[in-house]
Every structure is written in structure tokens, then in C-alpha cells.
N, C-alpha and C positions, 0 to 999 in steps of 0.2 A: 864169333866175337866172345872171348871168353876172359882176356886180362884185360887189366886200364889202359892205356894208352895214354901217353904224354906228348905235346908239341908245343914249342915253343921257347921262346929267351929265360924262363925263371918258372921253377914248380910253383905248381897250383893244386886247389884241389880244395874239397869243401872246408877245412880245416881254416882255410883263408878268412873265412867272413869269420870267424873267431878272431882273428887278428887285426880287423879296422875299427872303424869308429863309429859308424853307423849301418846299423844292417836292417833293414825293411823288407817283409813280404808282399807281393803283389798277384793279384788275381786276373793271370791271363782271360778270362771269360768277359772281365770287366773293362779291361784295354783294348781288345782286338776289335771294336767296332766305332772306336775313334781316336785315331792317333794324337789328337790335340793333346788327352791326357798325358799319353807318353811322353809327350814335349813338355807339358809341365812340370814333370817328376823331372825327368834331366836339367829344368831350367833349377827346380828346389837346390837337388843336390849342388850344382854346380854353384851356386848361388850362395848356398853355404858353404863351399871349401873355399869359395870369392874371402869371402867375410872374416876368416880366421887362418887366410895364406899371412905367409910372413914379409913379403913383397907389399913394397907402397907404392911399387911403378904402377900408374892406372893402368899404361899400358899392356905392359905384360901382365896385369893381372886380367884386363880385358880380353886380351887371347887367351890366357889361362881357361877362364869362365866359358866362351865360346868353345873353347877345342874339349872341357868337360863335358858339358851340354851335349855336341856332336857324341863326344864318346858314348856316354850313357843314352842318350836316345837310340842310337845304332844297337848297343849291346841289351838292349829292354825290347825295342822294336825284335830282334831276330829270337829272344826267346818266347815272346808272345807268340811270334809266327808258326814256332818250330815247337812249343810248349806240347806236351802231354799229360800233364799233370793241373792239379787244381790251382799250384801255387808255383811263383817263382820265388828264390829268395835272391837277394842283392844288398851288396853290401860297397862302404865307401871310408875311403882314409885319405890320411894325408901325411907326411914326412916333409923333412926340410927339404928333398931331393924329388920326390913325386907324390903324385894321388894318384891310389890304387882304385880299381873299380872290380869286382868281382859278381859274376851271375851267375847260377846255378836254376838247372829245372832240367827235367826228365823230358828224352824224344822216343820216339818208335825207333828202331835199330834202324829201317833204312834210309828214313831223316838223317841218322847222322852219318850213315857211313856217305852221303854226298859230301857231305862237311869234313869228315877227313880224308875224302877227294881232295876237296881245293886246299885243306890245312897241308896236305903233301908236296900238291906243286906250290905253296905259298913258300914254302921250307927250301923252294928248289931253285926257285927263282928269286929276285928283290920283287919288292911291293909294287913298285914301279910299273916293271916288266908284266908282272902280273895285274898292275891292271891297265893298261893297252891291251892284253890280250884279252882280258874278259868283259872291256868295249867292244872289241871286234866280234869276238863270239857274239854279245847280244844284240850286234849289228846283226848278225847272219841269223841268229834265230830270232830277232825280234821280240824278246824277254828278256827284261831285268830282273826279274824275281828266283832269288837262291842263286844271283852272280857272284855273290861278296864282293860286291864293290864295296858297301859300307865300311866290311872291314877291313878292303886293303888301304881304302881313304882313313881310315882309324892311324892305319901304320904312315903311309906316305907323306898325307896333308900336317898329321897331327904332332907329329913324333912317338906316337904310342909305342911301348914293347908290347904286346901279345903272349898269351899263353892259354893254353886249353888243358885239360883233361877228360877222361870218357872211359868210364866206369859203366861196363856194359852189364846189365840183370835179366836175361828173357829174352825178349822180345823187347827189350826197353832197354836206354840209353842214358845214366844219369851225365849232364856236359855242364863241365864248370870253365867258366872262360873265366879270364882276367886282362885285366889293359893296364900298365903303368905308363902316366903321363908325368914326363918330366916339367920340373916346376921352373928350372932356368932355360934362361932362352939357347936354346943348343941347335934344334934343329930348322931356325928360319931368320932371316933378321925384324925381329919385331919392333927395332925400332927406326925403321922405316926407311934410313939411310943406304946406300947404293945400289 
């Protein structure tokens, strides 16, 4: 593992949480022994991109809110999990067109390279496809832990784009993910009709 590696719909890369609107660090030591908090932080952020969307439809802003939430709890939960470092850092925007979520933290090399396992066949398949199959896998192995379901439900459920980088150092792995969630309604009928 010796160059970056990139996947996904739109460059990424630490450089990004310089370009949102709020960027916060987090102390995996301090979240990995009760997930509540984690839910709280995804409920803050999302709660504040609620609050200063340009959207007056409750509704769509109510999905809005929820499908942040979901995002940011998935992308905070999986770097806690996978974290080797003391700190995460995480950052949060918003445009007329999406709110960007950005995470970064350091893994052990072969942490990630499962992760650009599945970012491979994620690339290869639709989200969909991919996850039917990694229901059935942890049908057969009886584990859901390091399926990515979270993240193919990030892409599928949400309308998320996705994008990673992985900046390899050592023995160590620096992984900076991103999600853009689109702010109109595009990928579901949110208002409720047919």
C-alpha cells in the first residue's frame, strides 16, 4: 500500500473539512462504549442543517433531518469502530443542492484494506444489488459486523453520493469518507403520493 487511493462519485480528501461549515473533533475512546452519544451528535448536526435549510416544506425537511441523522450516525459509528487514532475529525455543510458530511481518522492497514474490499464491489455493482448480497452473506455467516450495510443504506435508502480516500502511512491507513445528500426531493416521493 503505497499511493492514495480514491472511490467514488466526487474527490475527497482532508482538504474537504476546510471547505464546510462546521468541523468538530471527536474522541473515539469516549463514544465506543455508548452509542447513545453518537446519536446525539448526528441528531445536533442534522438538527442544525434542519434549521438553516432553505426549504419550508416540513416535510421534506423532516426526511431531510432524518436521512442526516442516519448519515452522520453510520459515518461517526464506523469510524469509532475502525478509529486508531485518539481523534476523529468531522466536518458538516450545506449548499442549495446538498449537505456534505465529511470524516476522517486513521485505521491499521488491514482494517482498511476490508473496506476497499467492499468499496470495490460497491463500485461494481448498484447499492441495491449490493446489499441483497451482504444480507445473504450475513445470513450464512451469522455477522453483521463490517457488512456495510450502513453504508450501502446511506446510498440506497438515502440518496447519498459517497466517496472515500485512503492515504496509506505504515502500518496505518489515513480514510477520509464523504456522503453528499441531496436537499431536493430526487430520489423518493416524499410527498407521499402514489
Amino acid at each position: 500500500m503505497s499511493d492514495q487511493r480514491s472511490y467514488g462519485e466526487f474527490p475527497v480528501n482532508g482538504g474537504l473539512h476546510d471547505s464546510l461549515d462546521m468541523c468538530w473533533w471527536l474522541r473515539p475512546d469516549r463514544l465506543e462504549h455508548d452509542w447513545k452519544d453518537v446519536s446525539e451528535v448526528a441528531n445536533f448536526i442534522a438538527d442544525y442543517l434542519a434549521a438553516s435549510a432553505a426549504s419550508t416544506d416540513e416535510l421534506v425537511l423532516r426526511q431531510l433531518r432524518d436521512s442526516a441523522s442516519y448519515v452522520v450516525n453510520e459515518l461517526v459509528e464506523n469510524a469509532v469502530k475502525y478509529c486508531a487514532d485518539d481523534f476523529i475529525q468531522a466536518s458538516s455543510g450545506a449548499d442549495d443542492d446538498h449537505w456534505t458530511f465529511a470524516i476522517s481518522h486513521g485505521s491499521p492497514a488491514e482494517t482498511v484494506a476490508g473496506l476497499e474490499e467492499f468499496l470495490e464491489r460497491l463500485q461494481a455493482s448498484s447499492a441495491e444489488e449490493l446489499m441483497i448480497e451482504q444480507v445473504e452473506r450475513n445470513f450464512e455467516l451469522g455477522s453483521e459486523s463490517g457488512s456495510g450495510l450502513g453504508l450501502v443504506t446511506i446510498i440506497a435508502d438515502h440518496g447519498a453520493i459517497m466517496a472515500w480516500q485512503i492515504v496509506p502511512n505504515g502500518g496505518r491507513c489515513m480514510v477520509h469518507t464523504a456522503a453528499r445528500l441531496p436537499t431536493k426531493p430526487t430520489f423518493c416521493d416524499w410527498n407521499g403520493a402514489g
